[in-house]
C-alpha positions in Angstrom: 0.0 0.0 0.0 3.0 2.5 0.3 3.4 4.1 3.7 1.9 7.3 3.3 -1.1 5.4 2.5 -1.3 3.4 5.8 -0.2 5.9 7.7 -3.0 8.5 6.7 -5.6 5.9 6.7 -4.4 5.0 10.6 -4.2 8.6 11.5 -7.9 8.7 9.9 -9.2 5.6 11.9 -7.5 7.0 15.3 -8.8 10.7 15.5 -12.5 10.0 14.4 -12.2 7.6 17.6 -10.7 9.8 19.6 -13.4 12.5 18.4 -16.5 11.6 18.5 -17.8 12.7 21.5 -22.1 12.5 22.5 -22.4 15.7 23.9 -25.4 17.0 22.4 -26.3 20.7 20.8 -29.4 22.0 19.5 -28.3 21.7 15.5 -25.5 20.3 15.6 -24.4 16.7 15.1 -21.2 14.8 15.3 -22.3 12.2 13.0 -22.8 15.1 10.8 -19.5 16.9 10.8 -17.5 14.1 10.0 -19.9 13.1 7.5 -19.0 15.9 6.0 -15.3 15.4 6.7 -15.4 12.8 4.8 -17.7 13.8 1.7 -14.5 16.8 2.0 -12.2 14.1 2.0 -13.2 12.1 -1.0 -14.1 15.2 -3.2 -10.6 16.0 -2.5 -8.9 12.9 -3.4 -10.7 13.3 -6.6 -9.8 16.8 -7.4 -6.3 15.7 -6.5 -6.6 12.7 -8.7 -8.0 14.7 -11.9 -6.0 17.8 -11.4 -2.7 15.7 -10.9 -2.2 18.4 -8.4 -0.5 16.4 -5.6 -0.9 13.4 -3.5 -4.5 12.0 -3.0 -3.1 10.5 -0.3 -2.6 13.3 1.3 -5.9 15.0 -0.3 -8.2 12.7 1.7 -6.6 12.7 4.7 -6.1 16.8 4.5 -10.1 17.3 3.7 -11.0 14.7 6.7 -8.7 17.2 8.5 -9.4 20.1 7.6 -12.2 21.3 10.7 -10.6 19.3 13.0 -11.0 22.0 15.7 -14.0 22.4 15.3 -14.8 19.2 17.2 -12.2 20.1 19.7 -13.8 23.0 20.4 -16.7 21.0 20.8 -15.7 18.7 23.0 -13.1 20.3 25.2 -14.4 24.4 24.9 -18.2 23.5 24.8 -19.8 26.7 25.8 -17.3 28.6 23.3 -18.6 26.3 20.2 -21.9 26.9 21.5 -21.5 30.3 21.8 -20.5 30.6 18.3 -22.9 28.0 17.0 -25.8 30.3 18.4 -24.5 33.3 16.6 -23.8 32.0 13.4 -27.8 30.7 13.5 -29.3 33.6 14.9 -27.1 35.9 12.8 -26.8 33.6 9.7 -22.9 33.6 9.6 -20.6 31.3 8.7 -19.5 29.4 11.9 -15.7 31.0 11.3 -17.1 34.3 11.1 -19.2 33.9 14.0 -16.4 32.2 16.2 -14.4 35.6 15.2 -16.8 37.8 16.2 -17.6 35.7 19.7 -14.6 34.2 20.8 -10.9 35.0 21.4 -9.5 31.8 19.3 -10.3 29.9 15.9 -11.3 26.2 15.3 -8.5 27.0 12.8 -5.7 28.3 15.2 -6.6 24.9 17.4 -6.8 22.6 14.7 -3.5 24.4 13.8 -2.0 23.6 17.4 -3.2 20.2 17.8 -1.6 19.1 14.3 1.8 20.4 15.0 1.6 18.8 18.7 0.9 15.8 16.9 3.9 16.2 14.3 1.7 16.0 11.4 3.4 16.9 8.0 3.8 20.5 7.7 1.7 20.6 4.4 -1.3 19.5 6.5 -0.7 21.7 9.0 -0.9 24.1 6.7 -4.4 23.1 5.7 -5.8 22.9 8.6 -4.1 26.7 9.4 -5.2 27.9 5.6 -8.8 26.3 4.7 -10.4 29.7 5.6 -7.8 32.3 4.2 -6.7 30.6 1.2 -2.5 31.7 0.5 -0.5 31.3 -2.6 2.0 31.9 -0.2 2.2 28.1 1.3 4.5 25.3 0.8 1.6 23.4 -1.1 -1.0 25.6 -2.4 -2.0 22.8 -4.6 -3.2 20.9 -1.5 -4.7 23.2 0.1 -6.6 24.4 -3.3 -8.1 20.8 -3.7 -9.5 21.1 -0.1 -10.9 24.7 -0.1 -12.7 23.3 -3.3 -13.9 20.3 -2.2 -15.2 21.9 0.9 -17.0 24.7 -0.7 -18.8 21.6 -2.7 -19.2 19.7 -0.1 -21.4 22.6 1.9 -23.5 23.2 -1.5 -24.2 19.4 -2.5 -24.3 17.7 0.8 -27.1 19.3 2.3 -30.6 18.6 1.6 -31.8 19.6 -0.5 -28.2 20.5 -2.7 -27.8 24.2 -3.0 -26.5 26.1 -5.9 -22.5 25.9 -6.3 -21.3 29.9 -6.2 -18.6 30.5 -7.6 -18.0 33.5 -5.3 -17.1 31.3 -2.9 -14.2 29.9 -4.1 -10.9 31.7 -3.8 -10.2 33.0 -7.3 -6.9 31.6 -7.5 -8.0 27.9 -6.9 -10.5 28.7 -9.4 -7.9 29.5 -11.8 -6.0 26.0 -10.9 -8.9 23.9 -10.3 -11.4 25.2 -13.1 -11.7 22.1 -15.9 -13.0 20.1 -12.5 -15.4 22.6 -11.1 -16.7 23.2 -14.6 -18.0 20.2 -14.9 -18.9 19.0 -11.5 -22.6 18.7 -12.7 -21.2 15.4 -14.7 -18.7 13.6 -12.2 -20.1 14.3 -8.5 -23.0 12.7 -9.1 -20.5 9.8 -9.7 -18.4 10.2 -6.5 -21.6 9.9 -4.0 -21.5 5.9 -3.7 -17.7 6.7 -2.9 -18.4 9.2 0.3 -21.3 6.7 1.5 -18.8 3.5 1.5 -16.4 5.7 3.2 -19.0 7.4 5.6 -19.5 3.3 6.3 -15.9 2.5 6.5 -14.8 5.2 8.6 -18.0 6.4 11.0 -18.4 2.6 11.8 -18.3 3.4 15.8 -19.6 6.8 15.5 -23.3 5.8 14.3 -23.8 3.5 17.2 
């Protein structure tokens, strides 16, 4: 399998165990977010695939990644998260911008700190750092262009019902890198769904229970 394969899909296995707390919020659900972790995931081992722009390897496990403090905020900040949760509803903000506006630290800035504690590669630190401010100015942009995509697709074509893909919301310059894929997403996402549910299977095995 290579070892950047098993080691990924180890790392992959190990934190959604380690994260998947019951705690309970009106709204939110952990079954949920790394349902969507995942959809992020695969959507970004397929850009990365299609694009040729890097490892999908390293795509998947950067997109199951990516929000990781989020859930630590969750589980170990709880009335923060819920703070920000509150005002992103009431206020209908994104959950960053409300978690700016609320409270004096990022799920970004921890996600950032818990990767490097954990001596992750420095490219997914990176994402995990970057996912929100997109920067040319990284040590793999190409990376962390397959995951800001594949999140912004993930939020539109996840949710039910799908939502309208805006362009508007994905940073110009991994529009420019990325744009033969997202042109035609209408023709190969549909494609890619059975792949996200196997995963969702595979990897939320001891969450659904």
């Amino acid at each position: 399998l290579g070892f950047n394969t098993v080691r990924n899909a180890i790392v992959s296995v190990s934190i959604i165990d380690a994260f998947s707390d019951k705690k309970s919020l009106d709204g939110f659900d952990i079954t949920e977010f790394w349902s969507h972790s995942v959809a992020v995931a695969v959507t970004s081992k397929y850009l990365a695939e299609n694009s040729r722009l890097g490892s999908p390897e390293d795509a998947f496990t950067a997109g199951l990644l990516h929000d990781i403090g989020k859930i630590v905020l969750f589980q170990y900040f709880h009335d923060l998260f819920a703070k920000a949760w509150a005002s992103s509803k009431k206020n209908n903000l994104s959950f960053y911008d409300a978690e700016k506006k609320e409270n004096p630290i990022t799920h970004a800035r921890i996600g950032t700190y818990l990767a490097k504690k954990w001596q992750l590669p420095e490219n997914l630190v990176d994402i995990v750092k970057h996912h929100h401010m997109v920067s040319k100015n990284i040590n793999d942009f190409e990376l962390l262009a397959t995951v800001h995509a594949a999140d912004v697709i993930a939020n539109s074509f996840m949710v039910n019902p799908p939502k309208k893909l805006h362009l508007s919301a994905i940073n110009p310059d991994v529009l420019k890198a990325l744009r033969p894929q997202i042109d035609t997403i209408a023709e190969w996402f549909p494609g890619i769904l059975e792949n996200i549910n196997s995963a969702c299977d595979f990897f939320l095995e001891g969450v659904k229970r």
